[in-house]
N, C-alpha and C positions, 0 to 999 in steps of 0.2 A: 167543116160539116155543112151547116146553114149561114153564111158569112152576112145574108140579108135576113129580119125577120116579116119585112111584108116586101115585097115583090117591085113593089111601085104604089106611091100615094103621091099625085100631086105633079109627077115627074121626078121624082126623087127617091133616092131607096134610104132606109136605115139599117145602114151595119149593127149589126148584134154588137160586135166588139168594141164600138161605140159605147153604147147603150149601155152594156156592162161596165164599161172604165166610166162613165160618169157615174151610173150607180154607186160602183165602187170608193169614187170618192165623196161622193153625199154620203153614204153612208160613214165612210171614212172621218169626215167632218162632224155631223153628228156624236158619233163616238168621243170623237177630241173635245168638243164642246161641253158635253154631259161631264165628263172625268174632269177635266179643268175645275168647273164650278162646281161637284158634288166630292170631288177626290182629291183636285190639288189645292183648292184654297183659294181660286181665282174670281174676282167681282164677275158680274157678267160683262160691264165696262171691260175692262181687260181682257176675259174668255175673248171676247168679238175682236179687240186689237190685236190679239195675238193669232186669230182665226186668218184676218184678213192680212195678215203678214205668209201664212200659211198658205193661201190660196196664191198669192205672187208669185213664194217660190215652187208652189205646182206647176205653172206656169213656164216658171226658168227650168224646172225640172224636164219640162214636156220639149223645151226650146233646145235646151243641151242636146238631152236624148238624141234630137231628131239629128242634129247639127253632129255630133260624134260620130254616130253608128252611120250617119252618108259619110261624111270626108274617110273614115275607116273603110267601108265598102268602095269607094272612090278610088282611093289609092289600090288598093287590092285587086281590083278592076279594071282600073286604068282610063276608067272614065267617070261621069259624074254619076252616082247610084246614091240617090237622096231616094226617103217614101218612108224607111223601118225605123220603129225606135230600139233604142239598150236600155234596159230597165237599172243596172246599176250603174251606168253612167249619170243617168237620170235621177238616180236613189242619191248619188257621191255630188252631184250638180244642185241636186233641191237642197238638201240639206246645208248647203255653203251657202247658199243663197238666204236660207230661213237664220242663220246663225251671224250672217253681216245684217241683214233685215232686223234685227233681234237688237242688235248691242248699238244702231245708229239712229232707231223709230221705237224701240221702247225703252222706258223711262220712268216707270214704275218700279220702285221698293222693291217688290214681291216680282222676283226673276231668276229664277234657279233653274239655270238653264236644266242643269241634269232634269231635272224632275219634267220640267217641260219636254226633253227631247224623246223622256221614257214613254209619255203619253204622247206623242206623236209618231213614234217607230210603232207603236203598237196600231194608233190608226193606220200607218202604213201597211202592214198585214196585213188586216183586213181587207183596205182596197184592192190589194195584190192579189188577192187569195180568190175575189171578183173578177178579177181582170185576168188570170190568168184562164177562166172560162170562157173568157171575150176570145183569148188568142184559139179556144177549142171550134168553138164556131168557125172562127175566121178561117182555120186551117195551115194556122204558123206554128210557130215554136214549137214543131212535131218531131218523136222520136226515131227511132230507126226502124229499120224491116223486119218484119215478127209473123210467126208462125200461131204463134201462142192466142191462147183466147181472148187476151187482153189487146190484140192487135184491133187496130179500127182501120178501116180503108175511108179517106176523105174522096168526095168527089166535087170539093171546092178546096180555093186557097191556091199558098204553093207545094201542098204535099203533094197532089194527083200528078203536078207538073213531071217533082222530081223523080214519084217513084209512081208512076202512073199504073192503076190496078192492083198497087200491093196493098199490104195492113200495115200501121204503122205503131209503135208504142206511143200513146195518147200521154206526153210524159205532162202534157200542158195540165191533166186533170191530177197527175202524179202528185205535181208541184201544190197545185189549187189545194190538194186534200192536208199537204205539209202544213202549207202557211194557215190553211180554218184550226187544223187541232195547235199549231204555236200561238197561235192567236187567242184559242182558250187556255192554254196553257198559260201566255204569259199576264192575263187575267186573276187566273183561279190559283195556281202553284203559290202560296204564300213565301217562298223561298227567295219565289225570283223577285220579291216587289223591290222597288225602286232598282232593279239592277236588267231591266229591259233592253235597255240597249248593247248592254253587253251579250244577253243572254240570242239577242238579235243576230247581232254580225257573228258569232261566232254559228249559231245553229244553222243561219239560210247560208254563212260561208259554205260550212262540209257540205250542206245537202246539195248547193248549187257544184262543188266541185263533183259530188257524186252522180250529179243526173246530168251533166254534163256529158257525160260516156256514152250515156242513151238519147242522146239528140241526133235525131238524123239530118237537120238541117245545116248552112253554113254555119258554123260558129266564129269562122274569121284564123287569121293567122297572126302571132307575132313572135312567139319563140318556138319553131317547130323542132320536138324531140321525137314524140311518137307518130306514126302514121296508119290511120286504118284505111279502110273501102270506103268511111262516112266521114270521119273530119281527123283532124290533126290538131295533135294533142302536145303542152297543156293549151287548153283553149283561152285568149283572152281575160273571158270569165272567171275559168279558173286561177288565173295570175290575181284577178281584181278579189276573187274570195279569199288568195291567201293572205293578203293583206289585210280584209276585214277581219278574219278569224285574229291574225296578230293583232289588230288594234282593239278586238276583245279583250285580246290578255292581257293586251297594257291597261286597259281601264280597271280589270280587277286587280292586278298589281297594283296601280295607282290608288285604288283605293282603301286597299288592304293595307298599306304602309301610310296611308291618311289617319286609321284607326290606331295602326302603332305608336302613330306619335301624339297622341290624345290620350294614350295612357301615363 
């Protein structure tokens, strides 16, 4: 849509999408801070060490991302196509990175991981849910060709490119509206507390294999079964969500049979 929000200051422009993905993660952080020291129990000494082990693997998170989704486009390509990120390479990359960071620089008593990872998937929603407004501006991670009222025509980004003149399904705001109401949800729902992450990989699993269908953008190839006019299917993506969805069930399995044997 608006990929810059002023034009030029200085000689230099500010990407919206920018601007939004660090929002998103101040705000991101903020959240994680607050709940740490009012909800899980943590000094603010610790809150801050566990904070700045957090901002590292954003970091490795933002470094993977970028390093996967080019050598993936690379190969696919046949040439070098570095620039885009994958958000759940990046989700699958931080996370490994915050859980080695965790067990080799903290050393405090008070370390439940789970509890910790529940209140960090959850600032990650949030940021997501930011960011995925950044990708609306920008003019990426856009849907297919639509008729419908919900259609939007970009005239920046790479939608104009690919579908130049058309409307496209804005699946980027689809996504954004998913992750704000799971993000209160996994908040307010008394059901779901302390079971966050499970309740995580399993819900943006389906949703991501479901809105998958309505991406008009590449999504990439690696087991091609289905073929449309827009991508080839399962997508990547959705290989990487079945596997989150499954490793939801092992956590609630894992922990349901944790409870059995306590009685």
């Amino acid at each position: 849509m608006y990929p810059f929000i002023i034009p030029d200051v200085f000689g230099y422009v500010l990407p919206v999408y920018d601007l939004l993905l660090i929002t998103g993660v101040f705000l991101m952080l903020l959240y994680v801070a607050n709940r740490f020291e009012k909800t899980d129990g943590f000094t603010h000494k610790q809150a801050n060490r566990i904070l700045f082990l957090i901002v590292i693997s954003l970091l490795s998170a933002l470094f993977i991302s970028f390093v996967v989704d080019g050598v993936f486009h690379s190969i696919e390509e046949g040439e070098l196509a570095f620039g885009s990120l994958n958000f759940l390479s990046g989700l699958i990359g931080g996370f490994a990175t915050f859980f080695i960071l965790m067990k080799y620089f903290y050393k405090e008593e008070n370390k439940d991981m789970k509890r910790i990872a529940n209140t960090v998937i959850t600032g990650v929603v949030l940021a997501h849910a930011i960011g995925r407004i950044g990708c609306f501006f920008a003019g990426c991670c856009y849907g297919i060709v639509t008729n419908s009222v919900l259609g939007v025509e970009f005239l920046h980004g790479h939608a104009p490119e690919v579908y130049p003149g058309a409307s496209v399904l804005p699946t980027q705001l689809f996504e954004s509206f998913f992750l704000f109401v799971l993000f209160v949800v996994l908040n307010k729902v008394k059901v779901l507390k302390n079971k966050e992450v499970e309740t995580y990989v399993i819900a943006y699993g389906i949703w991501r294999i479901g809105i998958e269908f309505l991406r008009g953008d590449d999504r990439g190839v690696l087991l091609p079964i289905l073929k449309t006019s827009y991508n080839v299917f399962p997508t990547p993506a959705q290989l990487l969500s079945v596997f989150m969805i499954a490793f939801g069930i092992y956590l609630i399995a894992k922990t349901k049979k944790q409870k059995l044997n306590t009685i």
